[in-house]
C-alpha positions in Angstrom: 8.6 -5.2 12.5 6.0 -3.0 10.9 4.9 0.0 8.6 6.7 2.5 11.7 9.9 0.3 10.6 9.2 1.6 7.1 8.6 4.8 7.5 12.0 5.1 9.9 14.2 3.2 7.4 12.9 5.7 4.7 14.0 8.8 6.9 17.4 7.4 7.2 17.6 7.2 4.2 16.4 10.8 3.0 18.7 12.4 5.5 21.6 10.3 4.2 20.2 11.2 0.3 20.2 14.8 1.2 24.0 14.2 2.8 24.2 12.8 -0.8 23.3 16.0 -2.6 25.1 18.2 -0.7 28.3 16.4 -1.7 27.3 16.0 -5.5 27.1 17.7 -8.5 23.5 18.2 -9.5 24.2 18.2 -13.2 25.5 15.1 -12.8 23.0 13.6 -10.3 23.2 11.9 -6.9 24.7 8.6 -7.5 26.4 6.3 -4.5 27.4 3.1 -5.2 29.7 1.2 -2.6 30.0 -2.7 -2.0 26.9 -3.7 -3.3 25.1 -0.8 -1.8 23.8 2.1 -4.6 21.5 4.6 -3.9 20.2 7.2 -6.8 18.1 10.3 -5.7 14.8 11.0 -8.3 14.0 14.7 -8.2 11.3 14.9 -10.9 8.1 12.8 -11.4 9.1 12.6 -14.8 12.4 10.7 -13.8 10.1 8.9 -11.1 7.8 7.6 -14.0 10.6 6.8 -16.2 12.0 4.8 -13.3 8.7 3.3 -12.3 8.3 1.9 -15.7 11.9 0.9 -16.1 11.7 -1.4 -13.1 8.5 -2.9 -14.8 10.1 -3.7 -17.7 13.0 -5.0 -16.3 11.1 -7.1 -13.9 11.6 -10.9 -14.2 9.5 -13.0 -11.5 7.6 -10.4 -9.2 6.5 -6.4 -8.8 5.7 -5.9 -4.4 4.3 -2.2 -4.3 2.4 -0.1 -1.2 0.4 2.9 -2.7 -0.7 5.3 -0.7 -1.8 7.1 -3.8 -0.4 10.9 -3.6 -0.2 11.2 -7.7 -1.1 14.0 -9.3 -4.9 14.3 -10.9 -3.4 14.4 -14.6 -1.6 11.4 -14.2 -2.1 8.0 -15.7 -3.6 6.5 -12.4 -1.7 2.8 -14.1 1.5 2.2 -14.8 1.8 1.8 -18.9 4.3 -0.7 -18.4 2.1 -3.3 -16.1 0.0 -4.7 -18.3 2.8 -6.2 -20.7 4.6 -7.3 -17.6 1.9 -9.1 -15.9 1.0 -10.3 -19.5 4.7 -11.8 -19.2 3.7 -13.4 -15.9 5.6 -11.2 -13.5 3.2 -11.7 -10.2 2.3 -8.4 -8.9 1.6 -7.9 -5.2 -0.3 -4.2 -4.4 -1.7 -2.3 -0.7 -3.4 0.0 -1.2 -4.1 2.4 1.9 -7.8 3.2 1.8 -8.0 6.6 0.9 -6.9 5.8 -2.4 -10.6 5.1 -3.1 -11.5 9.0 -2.3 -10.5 9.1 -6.1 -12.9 7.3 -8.7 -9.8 7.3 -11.5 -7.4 5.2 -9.2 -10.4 2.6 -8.1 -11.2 2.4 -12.0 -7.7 1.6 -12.5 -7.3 -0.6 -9.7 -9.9 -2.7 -10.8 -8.7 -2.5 -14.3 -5.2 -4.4 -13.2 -7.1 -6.5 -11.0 -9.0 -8.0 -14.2 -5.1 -8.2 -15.4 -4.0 -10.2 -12.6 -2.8 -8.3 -9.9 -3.1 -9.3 -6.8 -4.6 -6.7 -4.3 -5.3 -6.1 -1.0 -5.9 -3.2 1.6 -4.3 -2.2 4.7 -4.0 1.0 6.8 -0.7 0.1 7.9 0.5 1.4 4.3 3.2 4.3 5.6 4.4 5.4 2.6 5.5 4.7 -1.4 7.3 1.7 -1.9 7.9 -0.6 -5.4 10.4 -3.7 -5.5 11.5 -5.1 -8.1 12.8 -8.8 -8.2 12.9 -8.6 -4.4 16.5 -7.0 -4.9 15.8 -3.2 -5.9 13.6 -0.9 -4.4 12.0 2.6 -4.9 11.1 4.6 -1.8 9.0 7.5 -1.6 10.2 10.4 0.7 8.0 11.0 3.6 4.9 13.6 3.1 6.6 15.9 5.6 10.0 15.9 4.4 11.4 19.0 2.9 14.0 17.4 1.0 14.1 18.4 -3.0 14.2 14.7 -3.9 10.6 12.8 -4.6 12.1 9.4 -4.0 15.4 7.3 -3.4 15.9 4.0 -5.8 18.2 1.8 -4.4 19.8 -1.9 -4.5 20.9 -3.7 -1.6 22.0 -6.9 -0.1 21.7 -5.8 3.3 18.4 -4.0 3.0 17.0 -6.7 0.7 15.7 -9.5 3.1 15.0 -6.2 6.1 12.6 -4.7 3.1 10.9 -8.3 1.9 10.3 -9.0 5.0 9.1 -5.6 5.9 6.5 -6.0 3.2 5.7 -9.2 3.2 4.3 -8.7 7.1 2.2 -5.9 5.9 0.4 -7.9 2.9 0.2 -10.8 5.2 -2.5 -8.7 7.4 -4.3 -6.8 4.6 -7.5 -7.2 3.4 -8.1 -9.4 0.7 -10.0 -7.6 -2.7 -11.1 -9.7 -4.8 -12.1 -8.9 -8.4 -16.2 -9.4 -7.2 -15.9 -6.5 -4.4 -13.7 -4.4 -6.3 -16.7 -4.1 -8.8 -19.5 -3.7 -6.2 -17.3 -1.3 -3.8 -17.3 -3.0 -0.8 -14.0 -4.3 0.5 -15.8 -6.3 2.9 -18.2 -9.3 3.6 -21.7 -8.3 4.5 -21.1 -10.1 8.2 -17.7 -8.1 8.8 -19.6 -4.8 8.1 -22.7 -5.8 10.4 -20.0 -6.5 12.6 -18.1 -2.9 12.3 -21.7 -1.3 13.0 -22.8 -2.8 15.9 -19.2 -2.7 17.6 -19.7 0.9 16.5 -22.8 1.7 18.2 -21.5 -0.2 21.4 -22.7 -3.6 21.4 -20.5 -6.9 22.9 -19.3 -10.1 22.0 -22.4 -11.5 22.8 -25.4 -8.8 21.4 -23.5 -9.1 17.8 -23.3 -12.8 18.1 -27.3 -12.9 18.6 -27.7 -10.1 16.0 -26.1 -12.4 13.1 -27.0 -15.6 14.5 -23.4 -17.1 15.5 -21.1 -18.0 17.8 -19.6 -15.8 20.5 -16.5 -17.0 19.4 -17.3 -16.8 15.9 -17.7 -12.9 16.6 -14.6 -12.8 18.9 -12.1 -14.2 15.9 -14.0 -12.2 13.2 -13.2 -9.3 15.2 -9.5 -10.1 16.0 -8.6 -10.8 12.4 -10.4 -7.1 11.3 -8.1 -5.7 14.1 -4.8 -7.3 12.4 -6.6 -6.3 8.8 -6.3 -2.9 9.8 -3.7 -2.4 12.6 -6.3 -1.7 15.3 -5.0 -1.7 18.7 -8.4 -1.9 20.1 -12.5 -2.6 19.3 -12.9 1.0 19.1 -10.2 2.0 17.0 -11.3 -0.8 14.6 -14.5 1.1 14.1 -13.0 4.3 13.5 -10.9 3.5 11.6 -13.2 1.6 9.3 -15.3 4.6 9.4 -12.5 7.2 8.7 -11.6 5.6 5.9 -14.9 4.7 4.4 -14.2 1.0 4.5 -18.1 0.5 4.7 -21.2 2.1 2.8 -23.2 4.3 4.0 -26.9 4.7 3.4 -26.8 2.1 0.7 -24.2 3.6 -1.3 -20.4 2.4 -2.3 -17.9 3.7 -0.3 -15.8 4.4 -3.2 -16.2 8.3 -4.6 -15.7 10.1 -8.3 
């Protein structure tokens, strides 16, 4: 189970939204509720803030979110309903997909609710939109290619609860940890794992990078195994690209966050 599982639940679930609207009045909105099972289609951003917020304020014990980022440059890059609910002490659990840093008002922000007590971490396996509330109701973003009219789907669930926890939980599991310190200096990681990155970059083994930093072989072998689950690298080389696609690293001395 992985972000691929996410990103095919969320397609089933657009096509059977769009079945949805076919069959509904759009006056009235796309509503289905069945045993347990309702499903409400948000065609607006201002309905997908509204609903955004609402599940904030309604939160209880925990907000689970994956941001690919996506908003709109005149929106507020945080939520105006997260800082009274983590000042309430509902835990809040965030991915963030890299490229979220190509935008200096989202890392501002991010750090902002970091300082507030979010919890954050980093992962290229992040597929699409997702917030859950409570671990029982869920937002999802429609897929970047879709041509449905709907932005999103908000549903609740028995029987996709513990499939989407789960689905979540695997993903934040293998993220990279951002703490408040790198956050602030814009490197999301240790000096070692970016030497690392470099000289598996430019070609060198197990056993030149081990000399190089003055470890282990082994050391190097399980630093680079845990950056490949970080990230979702199949490989040594895709680790590097992908830490260089997404600017995971700085480059000639400078942050690898941009304005």
């Amino acid at each position: 189970m992985d972000a691929d599982a996410l990103t095919s639940i969320s397609e089933q679930l657009a096509a059977l939204a769009e079945q949805m609207r076919r069959h509904t009045d759009p006056v009235n909105g796309a509503q289905f509720t069945h045993d347990g099972f309702s499903m409400r289609m948000i065609y607006s951003r201002q309905d997908l803030l509204d609903t955004f917020n609402d599940f904030q304020d309604r939160a209880v014990h925990s907000i689970d979110a994956l941001d690919r980022g996506g908003r709109p440059a005149h929106s507020d890059p945080q939520s105006k309903s997260q800082p009274a609910a983590l000042a309430r002490g509902v835990r809040f659990r965030v991915v963030y997909d890299p490229l979220v840093f190509a935008r200096g008002d989202l890392t501002r922000a991010m750090l902002d609710s970091v300082r507030q007590g979010e919890e954050a971490r980093v992962s290229t396996n992040v597929s699409t939109r997702l917030l859950i509330r409570d671990r029982e109701e869920f937002i999802i973003h429609s897929s970047e290619n879709s041509t449905a009219s709907h932005l999103a789907i908000q549903l609740t669930s028995g029987a996709l609860a513990d499939f989407i926890n789960d689905l979540f939980s695997k993903i934040w599991d293998t993220a990279v940890r951002v703490s408040n310190r790198k956050f602030e200096s814009g490197k999301l990681l240790e000096d070692d794992e970016i030497q690392i990155l470099r000289l598996l970059a430019a070609g060198q083994k197990d056993e030149a990078v081990a000399r190089a930093l003055g470890v282990s072989v082994r050391t190097v072998q399980r630093k680079v195994q845990s950056l490949q689950r970080s990230f979702g690298a199949a490989s040594r080389f895709q680790l590097g690209a992908i830490s260089a696609q997404h600017l995971m690293v700085e480059r000639g001395g400078k942050a690898s966050t941009a304005d």
